[in-house]
N, CA and C atoms of all chains as a GROMACS GRO file, in nm:
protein
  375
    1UNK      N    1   0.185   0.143   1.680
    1UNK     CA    2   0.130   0.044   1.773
    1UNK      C    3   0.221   0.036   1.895
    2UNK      N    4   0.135   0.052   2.000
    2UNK     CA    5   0.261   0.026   2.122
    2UNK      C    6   0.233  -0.100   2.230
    3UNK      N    7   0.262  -0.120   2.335
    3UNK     CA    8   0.205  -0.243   2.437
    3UNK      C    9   0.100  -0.200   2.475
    4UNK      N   10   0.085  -0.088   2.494
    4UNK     CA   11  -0.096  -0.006   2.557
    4UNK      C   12  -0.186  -0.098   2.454
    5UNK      N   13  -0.147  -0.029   2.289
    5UNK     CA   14  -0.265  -0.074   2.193
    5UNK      C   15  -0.258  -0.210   2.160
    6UNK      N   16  -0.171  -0.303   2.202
    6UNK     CA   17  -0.180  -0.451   2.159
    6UNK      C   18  -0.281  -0.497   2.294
    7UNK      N   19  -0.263  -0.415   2.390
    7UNK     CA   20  -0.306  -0.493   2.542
    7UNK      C   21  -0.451  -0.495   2.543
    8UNK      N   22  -0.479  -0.370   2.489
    8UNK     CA   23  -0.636  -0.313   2.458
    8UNK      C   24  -0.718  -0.431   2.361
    9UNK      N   25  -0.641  -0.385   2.238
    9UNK     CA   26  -0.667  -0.498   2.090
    9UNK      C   27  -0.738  -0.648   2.246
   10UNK      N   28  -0.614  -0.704   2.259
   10UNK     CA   29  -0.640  -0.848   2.322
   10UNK      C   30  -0.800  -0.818   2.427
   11UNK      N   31  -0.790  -0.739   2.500
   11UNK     CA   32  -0.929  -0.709   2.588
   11UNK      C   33  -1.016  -0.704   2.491
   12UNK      N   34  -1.004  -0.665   2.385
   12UNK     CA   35  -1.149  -0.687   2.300
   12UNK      C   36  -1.189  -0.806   2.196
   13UNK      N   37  -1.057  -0.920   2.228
   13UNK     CA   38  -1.132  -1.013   2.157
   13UNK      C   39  -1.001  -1.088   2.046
   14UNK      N   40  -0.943  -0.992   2.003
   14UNK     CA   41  -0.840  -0.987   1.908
   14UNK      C   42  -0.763  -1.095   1.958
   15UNK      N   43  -0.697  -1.157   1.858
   15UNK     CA   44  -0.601  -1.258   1.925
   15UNK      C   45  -0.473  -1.217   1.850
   16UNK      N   46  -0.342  -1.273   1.889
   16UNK     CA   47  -0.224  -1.249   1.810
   16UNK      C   48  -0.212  -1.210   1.641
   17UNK      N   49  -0.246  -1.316   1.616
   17UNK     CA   50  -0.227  -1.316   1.483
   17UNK      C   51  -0.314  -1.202   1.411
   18UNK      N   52  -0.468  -1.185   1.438
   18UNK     CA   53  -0.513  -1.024   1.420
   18UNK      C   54  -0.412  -0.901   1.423
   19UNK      N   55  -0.351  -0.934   1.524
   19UNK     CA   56  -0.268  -0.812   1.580
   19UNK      C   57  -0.165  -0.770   1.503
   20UNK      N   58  -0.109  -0.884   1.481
   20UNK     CA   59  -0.002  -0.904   1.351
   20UNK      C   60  -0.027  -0.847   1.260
   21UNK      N   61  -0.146  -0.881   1.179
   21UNK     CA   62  -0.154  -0.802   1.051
   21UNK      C   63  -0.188  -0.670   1.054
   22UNK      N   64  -0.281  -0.642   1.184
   22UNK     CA   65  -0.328  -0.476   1.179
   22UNK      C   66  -0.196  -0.427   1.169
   23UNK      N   67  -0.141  -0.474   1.242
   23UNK     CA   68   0.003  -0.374   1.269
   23UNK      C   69   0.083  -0.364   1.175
   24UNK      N   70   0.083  -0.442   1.082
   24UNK     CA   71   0.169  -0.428   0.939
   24UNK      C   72   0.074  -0.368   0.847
   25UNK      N   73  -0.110  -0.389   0.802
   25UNK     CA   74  -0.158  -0.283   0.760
   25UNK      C   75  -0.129  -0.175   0.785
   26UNK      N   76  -0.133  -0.110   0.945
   26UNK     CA   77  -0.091   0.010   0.966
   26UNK      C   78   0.053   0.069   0.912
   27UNK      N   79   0.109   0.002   0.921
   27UNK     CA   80   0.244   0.047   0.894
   27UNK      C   81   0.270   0.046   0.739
   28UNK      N   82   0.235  -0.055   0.720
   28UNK     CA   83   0.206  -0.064   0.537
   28UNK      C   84   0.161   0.110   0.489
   29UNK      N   85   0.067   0.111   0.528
   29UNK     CA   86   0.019   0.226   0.490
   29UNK      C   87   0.078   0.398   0.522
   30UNK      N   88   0.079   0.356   0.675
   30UNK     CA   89   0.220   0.485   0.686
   30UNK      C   90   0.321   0.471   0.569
   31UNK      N   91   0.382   0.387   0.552
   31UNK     CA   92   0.498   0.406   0.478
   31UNK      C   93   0.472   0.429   0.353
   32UNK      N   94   0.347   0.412   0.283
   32UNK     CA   95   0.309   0.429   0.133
   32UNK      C   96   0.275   0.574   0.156
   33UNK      N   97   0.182   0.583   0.229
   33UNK     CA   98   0.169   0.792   0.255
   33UNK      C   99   0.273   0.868   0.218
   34UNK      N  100   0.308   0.805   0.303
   34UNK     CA  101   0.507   0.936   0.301
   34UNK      C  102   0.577   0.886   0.193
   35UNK      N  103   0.528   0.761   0.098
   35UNK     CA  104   0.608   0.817  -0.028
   35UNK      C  105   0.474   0.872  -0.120
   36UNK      N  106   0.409   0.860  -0.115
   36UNK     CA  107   0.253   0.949  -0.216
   36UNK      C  108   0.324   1.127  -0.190
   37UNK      N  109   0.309   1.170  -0.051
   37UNK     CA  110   0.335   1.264  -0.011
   37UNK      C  111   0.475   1.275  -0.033
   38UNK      N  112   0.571   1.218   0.003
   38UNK     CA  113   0.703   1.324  -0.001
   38UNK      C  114   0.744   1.302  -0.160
   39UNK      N  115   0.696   1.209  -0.280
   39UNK     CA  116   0.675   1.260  -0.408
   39UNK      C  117   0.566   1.314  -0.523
   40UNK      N  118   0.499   1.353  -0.412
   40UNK     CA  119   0.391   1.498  -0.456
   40UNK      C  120   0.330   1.412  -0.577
   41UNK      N  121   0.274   1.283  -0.504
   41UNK     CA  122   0.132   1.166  -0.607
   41UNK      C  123   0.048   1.278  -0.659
   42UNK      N  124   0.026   1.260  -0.799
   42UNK     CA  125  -0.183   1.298  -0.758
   42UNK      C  126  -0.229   1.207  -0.703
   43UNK      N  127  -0.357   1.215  -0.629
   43UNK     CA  128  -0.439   1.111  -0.640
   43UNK      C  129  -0.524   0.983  -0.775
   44UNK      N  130  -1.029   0.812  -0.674
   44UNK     CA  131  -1.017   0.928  -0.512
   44UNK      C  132  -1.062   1.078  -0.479
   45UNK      N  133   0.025   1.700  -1.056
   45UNK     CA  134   0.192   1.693  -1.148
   45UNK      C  135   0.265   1.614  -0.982
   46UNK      N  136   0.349   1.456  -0.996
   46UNK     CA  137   0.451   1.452  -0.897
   46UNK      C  138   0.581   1.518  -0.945
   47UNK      N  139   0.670   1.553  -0.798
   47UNK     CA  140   0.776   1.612  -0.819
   47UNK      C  141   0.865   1.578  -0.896
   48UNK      N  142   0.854   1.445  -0.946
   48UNK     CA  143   0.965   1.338  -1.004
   48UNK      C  144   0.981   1.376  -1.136
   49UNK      N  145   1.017   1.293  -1.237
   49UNK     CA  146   0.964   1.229  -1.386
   49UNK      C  147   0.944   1.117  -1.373
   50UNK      N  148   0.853   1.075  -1.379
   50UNK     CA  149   0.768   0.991  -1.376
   50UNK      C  150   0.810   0.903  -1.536
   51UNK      N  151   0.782   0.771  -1.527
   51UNK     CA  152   0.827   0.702  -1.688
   51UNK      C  153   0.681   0.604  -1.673
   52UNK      N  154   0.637   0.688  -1.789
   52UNK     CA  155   0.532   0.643  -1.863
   52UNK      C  156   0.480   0.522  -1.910
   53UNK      N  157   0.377   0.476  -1.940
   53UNK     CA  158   0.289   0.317  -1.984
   53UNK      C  159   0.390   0.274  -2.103
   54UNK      N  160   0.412   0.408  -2.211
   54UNK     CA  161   0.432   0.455  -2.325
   54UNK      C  162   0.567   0.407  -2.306
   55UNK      N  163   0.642   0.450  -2.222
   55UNK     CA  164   0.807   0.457  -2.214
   55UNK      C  165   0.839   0.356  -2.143
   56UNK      N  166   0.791   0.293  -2.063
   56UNK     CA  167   0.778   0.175  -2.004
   56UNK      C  168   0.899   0.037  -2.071
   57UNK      N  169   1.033  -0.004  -2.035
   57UNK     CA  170   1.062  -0.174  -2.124
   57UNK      C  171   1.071  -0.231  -2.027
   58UNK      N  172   1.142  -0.337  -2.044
   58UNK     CA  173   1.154  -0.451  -1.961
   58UNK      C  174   1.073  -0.500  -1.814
   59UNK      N  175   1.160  -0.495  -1.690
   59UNK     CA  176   1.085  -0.519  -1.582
   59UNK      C  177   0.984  -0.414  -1.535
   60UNK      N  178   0.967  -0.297  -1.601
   60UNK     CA  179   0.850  -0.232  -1.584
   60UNK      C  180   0.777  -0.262  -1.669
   61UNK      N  181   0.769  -0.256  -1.772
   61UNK     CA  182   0.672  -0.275  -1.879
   61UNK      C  183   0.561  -0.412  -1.846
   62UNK      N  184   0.664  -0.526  -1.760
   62UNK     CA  185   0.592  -0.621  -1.706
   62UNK      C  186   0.496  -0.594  -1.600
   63UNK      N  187   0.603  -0.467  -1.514
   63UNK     CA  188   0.502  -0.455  -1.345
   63UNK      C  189   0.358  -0.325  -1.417
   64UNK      N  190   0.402  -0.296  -1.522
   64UNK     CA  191   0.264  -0.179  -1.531
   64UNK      C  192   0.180  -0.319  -1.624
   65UNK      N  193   0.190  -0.368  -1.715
   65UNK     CA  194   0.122  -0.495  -1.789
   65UNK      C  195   0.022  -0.546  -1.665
   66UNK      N  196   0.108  -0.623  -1.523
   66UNK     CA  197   0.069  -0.676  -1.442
   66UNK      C  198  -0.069  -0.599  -1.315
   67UNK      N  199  -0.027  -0.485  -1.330
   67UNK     CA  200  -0.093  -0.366  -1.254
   67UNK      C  201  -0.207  -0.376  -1.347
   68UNK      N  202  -0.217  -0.293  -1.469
   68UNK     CA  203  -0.370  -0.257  -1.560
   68UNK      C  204  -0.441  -0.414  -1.574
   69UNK      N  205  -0.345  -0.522  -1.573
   69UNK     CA  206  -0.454  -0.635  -1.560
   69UNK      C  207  -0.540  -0.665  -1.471
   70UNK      N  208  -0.479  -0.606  -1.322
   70UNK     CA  209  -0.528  -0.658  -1.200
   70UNK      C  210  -0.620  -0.571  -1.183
   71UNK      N  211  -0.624  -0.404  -1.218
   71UNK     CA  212  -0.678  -0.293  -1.148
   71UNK      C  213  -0.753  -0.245  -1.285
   72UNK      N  214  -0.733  -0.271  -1.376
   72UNK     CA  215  -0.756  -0.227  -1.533
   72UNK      C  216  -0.709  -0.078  -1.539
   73UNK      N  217  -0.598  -0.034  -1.452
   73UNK     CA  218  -0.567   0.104  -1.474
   73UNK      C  219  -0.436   0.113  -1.426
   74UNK      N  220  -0.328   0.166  -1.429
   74UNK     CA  221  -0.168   0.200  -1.330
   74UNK      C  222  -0.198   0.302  -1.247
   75UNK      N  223  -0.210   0.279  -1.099
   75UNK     CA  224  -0.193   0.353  -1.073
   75UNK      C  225  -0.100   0.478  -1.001
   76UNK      N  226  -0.127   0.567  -0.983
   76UNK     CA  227  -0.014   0.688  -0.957
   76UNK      C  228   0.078   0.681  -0.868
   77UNK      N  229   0.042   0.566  -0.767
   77UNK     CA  230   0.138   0.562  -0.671
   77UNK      C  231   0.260   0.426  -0.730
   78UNK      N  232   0.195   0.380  -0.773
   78UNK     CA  233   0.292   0.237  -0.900
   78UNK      C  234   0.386   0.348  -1.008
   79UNK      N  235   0.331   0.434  -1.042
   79UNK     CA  236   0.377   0.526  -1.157
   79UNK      C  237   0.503   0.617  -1.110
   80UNK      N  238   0.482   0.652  -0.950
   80UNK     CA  239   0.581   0.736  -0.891
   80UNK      C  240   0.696   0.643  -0.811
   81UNK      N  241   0.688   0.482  -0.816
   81UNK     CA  242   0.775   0.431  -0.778
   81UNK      C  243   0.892   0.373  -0.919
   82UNK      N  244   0.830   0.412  -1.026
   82UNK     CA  245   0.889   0.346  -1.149
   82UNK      C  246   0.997   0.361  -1.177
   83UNK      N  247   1.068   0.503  -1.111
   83UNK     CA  248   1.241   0.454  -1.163
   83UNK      C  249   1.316   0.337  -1.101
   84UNK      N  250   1.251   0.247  -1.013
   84UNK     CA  251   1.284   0.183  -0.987
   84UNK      C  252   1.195   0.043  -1.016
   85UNK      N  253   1.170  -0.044  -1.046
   85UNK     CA  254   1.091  -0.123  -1.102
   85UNK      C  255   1.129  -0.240  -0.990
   86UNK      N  256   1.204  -0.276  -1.006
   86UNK     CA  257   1.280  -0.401  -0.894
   86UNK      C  258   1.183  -0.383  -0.758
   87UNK      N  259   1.231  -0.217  -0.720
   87UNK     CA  260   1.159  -0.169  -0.543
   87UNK      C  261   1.034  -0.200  -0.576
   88UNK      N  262   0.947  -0.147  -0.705
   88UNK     CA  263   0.843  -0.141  -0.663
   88UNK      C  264   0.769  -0.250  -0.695
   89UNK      N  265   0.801  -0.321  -0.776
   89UNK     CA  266   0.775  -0.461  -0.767
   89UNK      C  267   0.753  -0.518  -0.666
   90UNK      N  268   0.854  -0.525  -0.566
   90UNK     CA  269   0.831  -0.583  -0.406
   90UNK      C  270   0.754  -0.529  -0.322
   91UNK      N  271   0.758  -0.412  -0.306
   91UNK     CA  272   0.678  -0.334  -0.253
   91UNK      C  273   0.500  -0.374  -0.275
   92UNK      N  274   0.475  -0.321  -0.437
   92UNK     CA  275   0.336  -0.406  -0.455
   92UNK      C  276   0.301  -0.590  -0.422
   93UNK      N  277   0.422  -0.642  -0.457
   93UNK     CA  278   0.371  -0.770  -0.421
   93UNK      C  279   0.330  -0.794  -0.234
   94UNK      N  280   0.420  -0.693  -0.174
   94UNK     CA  281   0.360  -0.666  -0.003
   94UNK      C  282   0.224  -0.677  -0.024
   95UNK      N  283   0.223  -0.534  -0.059
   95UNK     CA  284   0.056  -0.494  -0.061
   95UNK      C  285  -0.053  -0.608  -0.098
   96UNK      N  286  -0.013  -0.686  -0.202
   96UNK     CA  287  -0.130  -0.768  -0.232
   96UNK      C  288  -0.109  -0.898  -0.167
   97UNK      N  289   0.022  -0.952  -0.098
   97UNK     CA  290  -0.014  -1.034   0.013
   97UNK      C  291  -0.072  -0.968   0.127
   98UNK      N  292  -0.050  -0.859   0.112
   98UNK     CA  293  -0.116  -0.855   0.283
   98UNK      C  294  -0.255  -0.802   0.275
   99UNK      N  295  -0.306  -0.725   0.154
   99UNK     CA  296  -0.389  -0.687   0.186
   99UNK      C  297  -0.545  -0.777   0.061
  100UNK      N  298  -0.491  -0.829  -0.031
  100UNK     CA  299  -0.533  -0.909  -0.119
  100UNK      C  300  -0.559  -1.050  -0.070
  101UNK      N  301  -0.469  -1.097  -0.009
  101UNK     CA  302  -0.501  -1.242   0.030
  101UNK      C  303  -0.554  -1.286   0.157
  102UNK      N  304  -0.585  -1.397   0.152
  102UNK     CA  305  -0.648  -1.443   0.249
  102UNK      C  306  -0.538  -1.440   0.425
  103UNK      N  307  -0.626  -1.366   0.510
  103UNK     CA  308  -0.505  -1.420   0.629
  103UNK      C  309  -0.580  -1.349   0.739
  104UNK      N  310  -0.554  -1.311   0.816
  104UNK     CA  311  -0.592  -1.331   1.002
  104UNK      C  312  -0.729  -1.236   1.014
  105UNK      N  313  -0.700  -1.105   0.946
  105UNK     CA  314  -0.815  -1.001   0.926
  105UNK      C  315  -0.914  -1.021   0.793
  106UNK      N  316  -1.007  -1.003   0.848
  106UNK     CA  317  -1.084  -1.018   0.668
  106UNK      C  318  -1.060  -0.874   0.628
  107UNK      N  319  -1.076  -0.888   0.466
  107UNK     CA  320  -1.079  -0.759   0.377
  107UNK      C  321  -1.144  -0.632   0.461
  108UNK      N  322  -1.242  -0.626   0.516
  108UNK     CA  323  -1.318  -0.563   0.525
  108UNK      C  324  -1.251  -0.476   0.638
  109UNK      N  325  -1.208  -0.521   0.766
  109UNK     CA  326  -1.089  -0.439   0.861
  109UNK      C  327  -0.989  -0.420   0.782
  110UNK      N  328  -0.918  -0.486   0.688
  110UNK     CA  329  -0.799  -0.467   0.619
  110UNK      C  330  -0.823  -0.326   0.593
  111UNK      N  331  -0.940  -0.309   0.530
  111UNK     CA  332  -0.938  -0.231   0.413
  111UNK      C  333  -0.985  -0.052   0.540
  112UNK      N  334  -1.048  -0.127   0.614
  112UNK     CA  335  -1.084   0.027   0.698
  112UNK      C  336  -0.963   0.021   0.795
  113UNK      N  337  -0.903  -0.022   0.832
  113UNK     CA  338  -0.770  -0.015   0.892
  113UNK      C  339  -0.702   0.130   0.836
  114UNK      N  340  -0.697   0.053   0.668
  114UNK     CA  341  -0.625   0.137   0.574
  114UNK      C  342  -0.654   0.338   0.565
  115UNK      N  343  -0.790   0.284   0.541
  115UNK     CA  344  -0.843   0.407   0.562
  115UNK      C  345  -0.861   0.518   0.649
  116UNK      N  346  -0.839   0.444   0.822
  116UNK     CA  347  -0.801   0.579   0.902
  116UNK      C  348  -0.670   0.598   0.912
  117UNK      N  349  -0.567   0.506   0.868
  117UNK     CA  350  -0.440   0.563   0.831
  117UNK      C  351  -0.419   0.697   0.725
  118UNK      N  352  -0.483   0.624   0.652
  118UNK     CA  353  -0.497   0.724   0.574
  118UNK      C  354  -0.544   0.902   0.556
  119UNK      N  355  -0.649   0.867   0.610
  119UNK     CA  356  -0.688   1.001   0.677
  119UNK      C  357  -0.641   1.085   0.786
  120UNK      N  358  -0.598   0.935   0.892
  120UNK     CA  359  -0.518   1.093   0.965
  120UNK      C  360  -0.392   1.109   0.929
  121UNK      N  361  -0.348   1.049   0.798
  121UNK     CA  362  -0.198   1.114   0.733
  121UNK      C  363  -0.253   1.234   0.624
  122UNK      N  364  -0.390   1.272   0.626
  122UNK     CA  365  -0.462   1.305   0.565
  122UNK      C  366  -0.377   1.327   0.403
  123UNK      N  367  -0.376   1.158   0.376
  123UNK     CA  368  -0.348   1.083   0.220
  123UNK      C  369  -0.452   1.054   0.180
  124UNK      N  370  -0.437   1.059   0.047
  124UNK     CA  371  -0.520   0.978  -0.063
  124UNK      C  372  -0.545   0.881  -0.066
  125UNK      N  373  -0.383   0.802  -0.035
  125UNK     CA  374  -0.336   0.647  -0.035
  125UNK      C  375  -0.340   0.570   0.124
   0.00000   0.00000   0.00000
């Protein structure tokens, strides 16, 4: 997430606190990937 | 097969035996990504309790973005998870 995609988010409606959580979903999830992946999970 | 050893439902004591107990109740199954954090039980304990505040409970996004949020993360990490 950078200031571009929070600035955008807000033009469409989104208010802070939305923003907040997308951005920790997102990141939530990056960070679970790369451990699925860098300890070769099976899986879905 | 993960790269690890992985410790089993079977092999499972103490503070795991609780976090996999707590997992098959919620999901009726453990799953693989709970299973590959298990040598550590403490981490992944916290770790899952993240996940189900943020993505289980009630708060700013409904489930429904939560959950497709998740999913183009996912895909373009092109993960499972």
């Amino acid at each position: 997430m950078t200031k571009s995609h929070v600035e955008t988010l807000q033009s469409h409606g989104f208010d802070d606190d939305q923003i907040t959580i997308a951005t920790q979903v997102i990141s939530y999830f990056n960070y679970i990937n790369r451990v699925a992946d860098g300890l070769g999970v099976d899986p879905m | 097969m993960a790269w690890i050893d992985l410790i089993r439902e079977s092999e499972a004591t103490g503070s795991l035996a609780k976090l996999y107990q707590t997992a098959r109740d919620r999901a009726g199954y453990i799953a693989q990504i709970i299973q590959v954090m298990s040598r550590d039980a403490d981490v992944a304990a916290e770790s899952i309790r993240f996940y189900v505040r943020l993505m289980k409970s009630p708060n700013a996004l409904n489930a429904a973005r939560r959950e497709l949020l998740a999913a183009v993360v996912s895909n373009v990490n092109d993960c499972y998870y």
